[in-house]
C-alpha positions as CSV (number, residue, x, y, z in Angstrom):
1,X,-41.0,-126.7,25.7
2,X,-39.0,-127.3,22.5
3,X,-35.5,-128.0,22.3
4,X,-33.9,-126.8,19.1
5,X,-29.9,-128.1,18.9
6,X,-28.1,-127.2,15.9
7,X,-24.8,-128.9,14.6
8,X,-22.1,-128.5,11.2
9,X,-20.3,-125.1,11.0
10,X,-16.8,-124.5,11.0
11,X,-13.9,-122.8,8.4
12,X,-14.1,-123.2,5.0
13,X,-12.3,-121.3,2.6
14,X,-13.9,-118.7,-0.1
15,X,-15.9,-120.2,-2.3
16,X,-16.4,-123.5,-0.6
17,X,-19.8,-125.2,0.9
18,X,-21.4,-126.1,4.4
19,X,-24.2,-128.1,6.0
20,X,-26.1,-126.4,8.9
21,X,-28.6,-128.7,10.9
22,X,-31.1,-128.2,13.6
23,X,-32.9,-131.2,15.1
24,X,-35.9,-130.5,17.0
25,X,-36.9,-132.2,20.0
26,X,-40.4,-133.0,18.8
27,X,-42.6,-133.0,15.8
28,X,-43.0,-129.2,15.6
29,X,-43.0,-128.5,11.9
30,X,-46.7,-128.7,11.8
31,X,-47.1,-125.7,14.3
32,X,-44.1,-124.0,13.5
33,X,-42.6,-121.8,11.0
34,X,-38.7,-122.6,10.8
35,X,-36.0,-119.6,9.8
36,X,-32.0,-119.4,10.2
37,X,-30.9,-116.4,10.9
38,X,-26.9,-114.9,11.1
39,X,-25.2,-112.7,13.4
40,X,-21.7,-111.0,11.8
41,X,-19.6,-109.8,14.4
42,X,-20.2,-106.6,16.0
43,X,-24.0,-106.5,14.2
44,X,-27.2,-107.3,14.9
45,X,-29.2,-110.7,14.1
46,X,-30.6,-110.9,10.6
47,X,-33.0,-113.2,8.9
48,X,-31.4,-115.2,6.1
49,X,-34.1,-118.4,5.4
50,X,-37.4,-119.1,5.6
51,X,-39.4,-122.1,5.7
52,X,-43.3,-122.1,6.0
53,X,-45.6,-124.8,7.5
54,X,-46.2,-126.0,3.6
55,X,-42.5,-126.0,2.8
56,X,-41.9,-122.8,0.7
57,X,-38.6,-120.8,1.2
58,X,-37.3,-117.1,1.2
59,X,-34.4,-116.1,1.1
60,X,-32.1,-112.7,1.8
61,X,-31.2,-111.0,-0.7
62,X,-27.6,-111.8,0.2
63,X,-28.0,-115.3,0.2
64,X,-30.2,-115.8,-3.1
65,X,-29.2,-118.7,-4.8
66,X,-26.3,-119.7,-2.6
67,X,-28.6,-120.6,0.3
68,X,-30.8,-123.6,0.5
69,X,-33.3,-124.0,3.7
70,X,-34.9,-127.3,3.7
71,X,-36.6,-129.5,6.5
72,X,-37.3,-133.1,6.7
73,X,-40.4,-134.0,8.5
74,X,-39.6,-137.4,9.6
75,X,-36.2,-136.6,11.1
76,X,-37.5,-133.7,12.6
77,X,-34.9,-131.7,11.5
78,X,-34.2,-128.4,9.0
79,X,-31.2,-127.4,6.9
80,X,-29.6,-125.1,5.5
81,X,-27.2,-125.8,2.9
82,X,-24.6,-122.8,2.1
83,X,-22.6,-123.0,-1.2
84,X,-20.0,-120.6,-2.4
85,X,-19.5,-119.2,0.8
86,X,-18.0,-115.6,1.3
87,X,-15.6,-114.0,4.1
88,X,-19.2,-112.1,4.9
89,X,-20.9,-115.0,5.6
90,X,-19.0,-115.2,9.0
91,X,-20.7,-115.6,12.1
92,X,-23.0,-117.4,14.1
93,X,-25.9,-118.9,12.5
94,X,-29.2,-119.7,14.6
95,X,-32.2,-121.3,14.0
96,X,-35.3,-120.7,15.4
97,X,-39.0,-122.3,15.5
98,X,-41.8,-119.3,15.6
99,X,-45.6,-120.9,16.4
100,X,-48.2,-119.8,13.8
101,X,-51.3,-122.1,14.9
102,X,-53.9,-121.3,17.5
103,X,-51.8,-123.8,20.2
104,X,-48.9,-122.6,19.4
105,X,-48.8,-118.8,19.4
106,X,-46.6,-116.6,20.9
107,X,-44.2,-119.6,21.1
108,X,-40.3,-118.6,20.3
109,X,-37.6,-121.1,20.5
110,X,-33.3,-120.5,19.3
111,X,-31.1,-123.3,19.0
112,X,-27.9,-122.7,21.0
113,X,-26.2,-120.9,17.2
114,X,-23.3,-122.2,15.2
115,X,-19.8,-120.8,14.1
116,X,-19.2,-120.0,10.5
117,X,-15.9,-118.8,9.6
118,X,-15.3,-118.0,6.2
119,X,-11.9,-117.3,5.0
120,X,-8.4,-118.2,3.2
């Protein structure tokens, strides 16, 4: 079983910047593809960052070069960095581990989510 417990989040005004983080409770990043993923209010849960086994990133189109999605290996933790955030960007932000190896398969884990509140 993997635990997946994010922290950061908050309000920030227009324009400003935010750290998300989600530590894992093991070293899963060699078995499992990593993504956040936001939920406005009122809508349904959509993908915003991607990171692969190898460490390559895509992004939403909505998110494109404000977003950064990282993850650090030793620390067993990934990021997502979110600069010149917008009133849209509100919600709560989840990340989640997906298993891509043999082992691993099937395998689905959600960190508990994040508020994000973006506004003046």
């Amino acid at each position: 079983q993997v635990q997946l417990v994010q922290s950061g989040g908050g309000l920030v005004l227009p324009g400003g910047s935010l750290r998300l983080s989600c530590a894992a409770s093991g070293s899963i990043f060699g078995e499992y593809a990593v993504a956040w993923y936001h939920q406005a209010p009122g809508k349904q849960r959509e993908l915003v960052a991607a990171v692969t086994l190898g460490g390559s990133t895509n992004y939403a189109d909505t998110v494109k070069g404000r977003f950064t999605a990282s993850k650090n290996n030793a620390k067993d933790t990934v990021y997502l960095q979110m600069n010149n955030l917008k009133p849209e960007d509100t919600g709560v932000y989840y990340c989640n581990a997906r298993g891509v190896t043999i082992r691993t398969h099937g395998d689905d884990y959600w960190g508990q989510g994040t508020q994000v509140t973006v506004s003046s």
